[in-house]
Structures are given as C-alpha cells and as structure tokens.
N, C-alpha and C positions, 0 to 999 in steps of 0.2 A: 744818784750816787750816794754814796755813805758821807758820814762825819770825816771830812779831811784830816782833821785836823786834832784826831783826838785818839788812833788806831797807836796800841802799843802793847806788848808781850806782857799783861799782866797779872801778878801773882797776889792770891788775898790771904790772910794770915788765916782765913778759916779751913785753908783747905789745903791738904799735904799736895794735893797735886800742884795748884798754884807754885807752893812754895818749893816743891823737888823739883818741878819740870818733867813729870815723868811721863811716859808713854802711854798710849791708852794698854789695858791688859793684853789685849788682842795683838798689840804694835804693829796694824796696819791703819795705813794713812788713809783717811776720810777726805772727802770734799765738801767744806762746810760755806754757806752765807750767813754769817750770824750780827744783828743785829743792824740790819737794810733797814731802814726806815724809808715809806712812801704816804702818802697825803690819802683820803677819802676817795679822792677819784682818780687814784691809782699810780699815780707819779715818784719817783726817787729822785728827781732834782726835779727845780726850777728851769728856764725856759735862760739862755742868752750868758751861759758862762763865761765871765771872764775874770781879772786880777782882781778886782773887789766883787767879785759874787762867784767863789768859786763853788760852790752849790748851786749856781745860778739863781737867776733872781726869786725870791723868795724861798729858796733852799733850807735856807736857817730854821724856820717857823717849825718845819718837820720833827725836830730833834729836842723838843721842850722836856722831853722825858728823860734824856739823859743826860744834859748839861748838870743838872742839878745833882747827881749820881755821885756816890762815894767814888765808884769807878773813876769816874769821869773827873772828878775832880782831885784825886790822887795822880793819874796818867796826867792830866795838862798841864799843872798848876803845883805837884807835891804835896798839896793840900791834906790835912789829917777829917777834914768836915766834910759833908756830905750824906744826902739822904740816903736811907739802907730801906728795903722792902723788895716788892715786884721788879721794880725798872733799874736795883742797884744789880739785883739775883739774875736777870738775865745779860745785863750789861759784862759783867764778872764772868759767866759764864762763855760767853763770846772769845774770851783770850785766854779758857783753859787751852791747853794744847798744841796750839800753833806752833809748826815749826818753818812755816814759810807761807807769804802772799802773793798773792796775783791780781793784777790791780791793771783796769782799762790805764791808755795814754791820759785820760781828762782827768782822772783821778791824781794823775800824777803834776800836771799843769796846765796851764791856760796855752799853751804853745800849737800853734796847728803847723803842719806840710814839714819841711826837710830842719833839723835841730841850728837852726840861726845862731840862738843863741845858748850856748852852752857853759853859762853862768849859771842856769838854772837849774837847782837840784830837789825840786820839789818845793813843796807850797810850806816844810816843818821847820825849815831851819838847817843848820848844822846836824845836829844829833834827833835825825826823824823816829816816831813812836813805834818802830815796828818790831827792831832789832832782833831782825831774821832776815834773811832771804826776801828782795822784792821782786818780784817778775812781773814788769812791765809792757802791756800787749802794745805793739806800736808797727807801723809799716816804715820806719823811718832808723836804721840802724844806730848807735850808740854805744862808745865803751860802756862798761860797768862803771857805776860809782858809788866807791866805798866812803860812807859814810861815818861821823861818831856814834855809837853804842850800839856796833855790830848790826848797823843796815847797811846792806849791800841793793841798791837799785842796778839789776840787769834787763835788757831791751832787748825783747824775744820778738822778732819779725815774720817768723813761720808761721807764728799761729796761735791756736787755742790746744792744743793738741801738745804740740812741744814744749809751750809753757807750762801746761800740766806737768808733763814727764819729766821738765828741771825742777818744777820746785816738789814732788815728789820725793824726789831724789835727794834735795835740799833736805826737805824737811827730815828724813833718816827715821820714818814708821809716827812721826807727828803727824797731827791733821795740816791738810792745806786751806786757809781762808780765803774765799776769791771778795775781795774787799769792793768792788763795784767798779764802773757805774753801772746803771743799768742793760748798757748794752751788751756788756763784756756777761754779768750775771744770764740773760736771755742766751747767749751763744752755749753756755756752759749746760743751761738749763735742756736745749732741744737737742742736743747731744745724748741726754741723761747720764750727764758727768757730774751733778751736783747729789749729793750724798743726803744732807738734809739745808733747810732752810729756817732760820730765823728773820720773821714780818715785823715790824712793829709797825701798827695803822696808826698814825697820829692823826687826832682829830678837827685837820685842816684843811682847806681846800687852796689849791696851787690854781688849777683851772686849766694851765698850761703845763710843758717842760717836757719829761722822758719819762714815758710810761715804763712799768716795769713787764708786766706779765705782756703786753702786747704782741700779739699772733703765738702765743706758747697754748699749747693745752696740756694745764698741770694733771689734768686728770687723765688723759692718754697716753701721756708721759710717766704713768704709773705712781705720784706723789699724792698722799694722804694727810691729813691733818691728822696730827698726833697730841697737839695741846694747845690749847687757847685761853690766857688770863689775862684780866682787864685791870689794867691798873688807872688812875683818874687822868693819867696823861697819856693813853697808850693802850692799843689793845695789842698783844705779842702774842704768833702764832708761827708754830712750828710744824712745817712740813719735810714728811722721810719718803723716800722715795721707797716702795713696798718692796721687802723681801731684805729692806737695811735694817738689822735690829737696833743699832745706834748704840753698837760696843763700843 
C-alpha cells in the first residue's frame, strides 16, 4: 500500500496548474496510481498490518525516496526544506489534479470485520492530507465522515465499480487517484479501469507482505511502459494503458 500518511492535494509554486486547480484541457477524468512504491521482489507493503506498522512490517524501508522530498516535506510537516530533482518531480507530480481518492479499507485503518469502533477516523488525525473526496472500499457499511480541510471519507460497500462512478462524479472532469493497497490497485488493474501507473522500485527487499502485480498480466491487459528514470533511491516507471494519450 502507499504512504499513509503523507497523501494530500498538493500545489507547487512552479506550476499554474498546482496553484489554480485547473482541469486537465480535455476535462475528462483519468484513473490514476501515482506514486505506489513496491520492494525488488515485488511487494507494496509489508506482511502483519497493524497500529504500529501500518505499512506493515517493514513497510516504511520502501519510501526512502520520498520522505526526504520537497513534496513530502511541505504536505507533513509545512516544511519550506526539502530535496528538489527526480524523486521531488514525480512526487509533485502525483497530486497535480486530483479531485477525489479511492482507497482499500487497510489503507484507511487497522480495523477488521463489522466497525466496533467508530472513534476511528483514519490513521491522519483531524484534518487528513487529502482534502477531496475519499471513497473507501469496504464490505462493512459506515456514515460518511466529514472531516477538517475538506475530507470527506465515504464507505462504498458495492464495490469497485460504484466507487469508481462516485468519485468520478466527485471529482467534477479531475483525475481520480486510486491511493492503494495493493489489492484494491490489482481489482482496478484486471478490470482495465486504471488509466496510467506510477512504480517506484525501491531498492529493498521485504521477502514477504502483498505483492502488487500478482496474477495480473499488464501486458494482456494492454499497458506499456512509457517512461523509466532512475534516481539513487528509486527507479519510477510509468505505465499507460495503450490507446490512453495521457491528456
């Protein structure tokens, strides 16, 4: 699964789109995974999720490349520091345009089977990093909760399909980010609902946990690699699915 704990709408002074919020030209919604990190031999989390490993265990190791991020450290922390090159360019990249997520149940907490307890509004705090629209896939129903700075977490029980078509809807011709984990990315993937893909190979080995590509064939499924650079903590590689020019 992704960075929990780092996911927020945001805008970089280099770039008018960041800073208007504008629409792609085209102003239709894309299906994006941007910025998955998974291990050498294939994994997007760690193995035994719980309150102190919500990446599970050894989850963290994966993400060496963007902690250290302008991005990254502006979104968590307000921070003005931060390295700028490869791994700040696609980080930034990642939250042009969003205008709503869709995020498996693990991504959202540690919580398994019927909602016990319903103190818990996510792993962010009060005011979570998304502030958009969250569609959370879950078989266990839930009001919505509205959170500080315009996150709304809603609990779609139908499916992969109708989460789609609310936050769609949500987003109003933005892109939709399907934020992880990996299993919720694989359903979206053999579908051929996912638009394009942003990889980052960190170069670590888990050994266990939740593979990402497991039983998908991206190549039947019609996805290409369209870019691959290596930066010294990261190799990022992006796959479109053929016949998406990525307007």
């Amino acid at each position: 699964m992704g960075v929990l704990y780092i996911h927020r709408h945001v805008r970089t002074p280099e770039s008018a789109d960041y800073l208007s919020g504008t629409q792609t030209e085209a102003n239709v919604t894309r299906v994006l995974v941007k910025g998955f990190t998974i291990s050498l031999d294939g994994f997007g989390a760690g193995p035994n999720q719980d309150i102190d490993n919500p990446l599970g265990i050894g989850g963290t190791e994966l993400h060496q490349w963007l902690v250290s991020t302008r991005t990254f450290q502006r979104t968590l922390f307000g921070n003005d520091g931060g390295t700028t090159g490869i791994d700040d360019d696609f980080a930034a990249r990642g939250f042009q345009n969003v205008g709503a997520w869709i995020l498996g149940r693990n991504m959202f907490g540690p919580i398994r089977g019927d909602w016990q307890d319903t103190s818990w509004k996510g792993w962010w705090g009060d005011s979570p990093p998304y502030h958009t629209p969250v569609f959370i896939l879950t078989h266990h129903a839930r009001p919505p909760i509205e959170m500080e700075g315009g996150t709304t977490f809603h609990f779609v029980t139908e499916g992969i399909h109708e989460a789609l078509d609310r936050a769609r809807e949500a987003a109003a011709g933005m892109d939709v980010r399907i934020g992880g984990g990996p299993d919720t990315i694989r359903q979206y993937l053999r579908e051929g609902l996912v638009d394009e893909l942003h990889i980052a190979i960190a170069p670590v080995l888990l050994g266990r946990g939740e593979p990402l590509f497991a039983g998908v064939d991206l190549r039947a499924l019609g996805y290409a690699c369209v870019e691959s650079v290596a930066s010294e903590k990261a190799t990022h590689v992006v796959l479109r699915r053929q016949g998406d020019t990525g307007a």
